[in-house]
N, C-alpha and C positions, 0 to 999 in steps of 0.2 A: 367610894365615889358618891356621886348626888344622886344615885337612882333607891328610890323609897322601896320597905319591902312590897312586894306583888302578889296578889292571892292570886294561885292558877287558875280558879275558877273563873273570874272577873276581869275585866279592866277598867269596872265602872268604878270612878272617882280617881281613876288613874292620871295624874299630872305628871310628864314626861318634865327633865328638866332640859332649860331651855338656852341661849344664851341671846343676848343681845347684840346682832348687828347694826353697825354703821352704816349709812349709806351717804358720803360723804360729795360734793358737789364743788371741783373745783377748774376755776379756768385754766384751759389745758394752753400753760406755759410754762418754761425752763424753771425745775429748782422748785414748782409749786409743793410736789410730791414728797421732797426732804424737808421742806415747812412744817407742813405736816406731819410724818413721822417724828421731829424733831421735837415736834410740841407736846407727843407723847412722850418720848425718852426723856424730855427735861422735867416729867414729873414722875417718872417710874413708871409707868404706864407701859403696860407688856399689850405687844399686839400682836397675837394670838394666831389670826386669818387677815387675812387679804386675796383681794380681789379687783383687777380694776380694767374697767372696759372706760375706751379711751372713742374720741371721736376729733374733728378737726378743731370745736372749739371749746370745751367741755370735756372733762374725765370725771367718771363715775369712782369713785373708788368706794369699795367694799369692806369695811373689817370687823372683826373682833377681837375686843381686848379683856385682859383680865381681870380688869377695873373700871364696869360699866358707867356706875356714879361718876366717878371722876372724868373718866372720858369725858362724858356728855358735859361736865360742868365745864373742861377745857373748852371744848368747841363751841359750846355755849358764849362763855365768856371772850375769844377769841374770833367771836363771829361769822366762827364757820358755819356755810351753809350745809344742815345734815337733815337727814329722817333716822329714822329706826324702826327696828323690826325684830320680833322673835325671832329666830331659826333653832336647827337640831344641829351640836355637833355630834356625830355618830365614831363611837371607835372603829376599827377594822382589828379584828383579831381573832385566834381560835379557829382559824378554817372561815369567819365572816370577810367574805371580799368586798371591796367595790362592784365587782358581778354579781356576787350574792344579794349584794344593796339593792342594785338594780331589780334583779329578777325579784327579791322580794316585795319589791312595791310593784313592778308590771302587775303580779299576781293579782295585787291586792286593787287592782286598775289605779295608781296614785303617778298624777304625772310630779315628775320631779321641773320643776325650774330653774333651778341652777345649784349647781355644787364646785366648790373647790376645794384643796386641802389647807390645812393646817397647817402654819409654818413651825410649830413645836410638835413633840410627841408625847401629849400628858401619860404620865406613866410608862412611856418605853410602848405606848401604840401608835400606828397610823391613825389619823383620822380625819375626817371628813365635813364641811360643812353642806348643811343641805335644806333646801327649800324647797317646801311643794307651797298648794293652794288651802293644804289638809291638815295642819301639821298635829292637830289630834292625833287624827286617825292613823297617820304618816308615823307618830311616834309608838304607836300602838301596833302597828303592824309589824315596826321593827322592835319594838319589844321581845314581841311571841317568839320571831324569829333569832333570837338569842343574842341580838347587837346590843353595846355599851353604848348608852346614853348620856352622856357628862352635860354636865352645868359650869357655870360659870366658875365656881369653886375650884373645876379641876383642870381650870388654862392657868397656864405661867403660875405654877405657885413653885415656890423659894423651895432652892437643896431639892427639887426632884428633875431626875435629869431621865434620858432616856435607857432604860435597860435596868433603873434602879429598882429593887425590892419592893414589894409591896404591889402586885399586879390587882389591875380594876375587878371587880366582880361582877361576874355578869347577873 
């Protein structure tokens, strides 16, 4: 997986791997939503996460895809209006819940701002995307406490399905 070795002693110089979300701005009318999607699949473009909070005239849509560059250069060229932003995708596995997520950042006082799941399962895990205000520390905290970190690397990649051989390292 993309998580670098860790001295137990430190976390200093520790760079958590990260992925890039979308945050995608489109007027909320019929068919907008398969536009979009559509303009990823007609370039091979795996989208990873999604998210979309909707309002009367405006939908937010949230994702992560496999193939950040290229995304960005679709939407780019396509003139779709977007931001971006780091986030953590976090595994879930070995006894790490969603609760366990939780409670380990209350601990650590790190408000979470939003999470949703993943609509793959890199390597045959659950997982999670997750935003705080922190995501250093955020990534550090869930470090220690023994969650998988993935990068971009380890969304949609080709011949890995869920349940296959080869489990993440923690």
């Amino acid at each position: 997986m993309s998580q670098a070795p860790l001295d137990d002693l430190t976390m200093e110089g520790y760079e958590a791997p990260r992925v890039v979300q979308f945050n995608v701005f489109l007027d909320n009318r019929v068919g907008r939503l398969l536009e979009l999607v559509e303009l990823f699949e007609k370039q091979s473009v795996c989208i990873a996460g999604l998210s979309i909070m909707d309002s009367a005239d405006y939908a937010v849509i949230r994702l992560v895809c496999g193939k950040s560059g290229v995304a960005r250069r679709h939407l780019h060229d396509h003139h779709v209006p977007f931001s971006e932003e780091e986030v953590l995708a976090v595994g879930l596995s070995h006894g790490r819940t969603l609760a366990s997520l939780c409670r380990s950042l209350l601990q650590a006082e790190i408000n979470m701002d939003y999470a949703y799941p993943l609509l793959i399962q890199p390597s045959g895990v659950a997982a999670v995307i997750v935003h705080t205000d922190e995501p250093d520390l955020t990534a550090q905290v869930l470090k220690r406490s023994q969650f998988l970190l993935l990068g971009e690397a380890d969304l949609c990649q080709p011949g890995r399905s869920p349940g296959s051989s080869g489990e993440p390292s923690i």
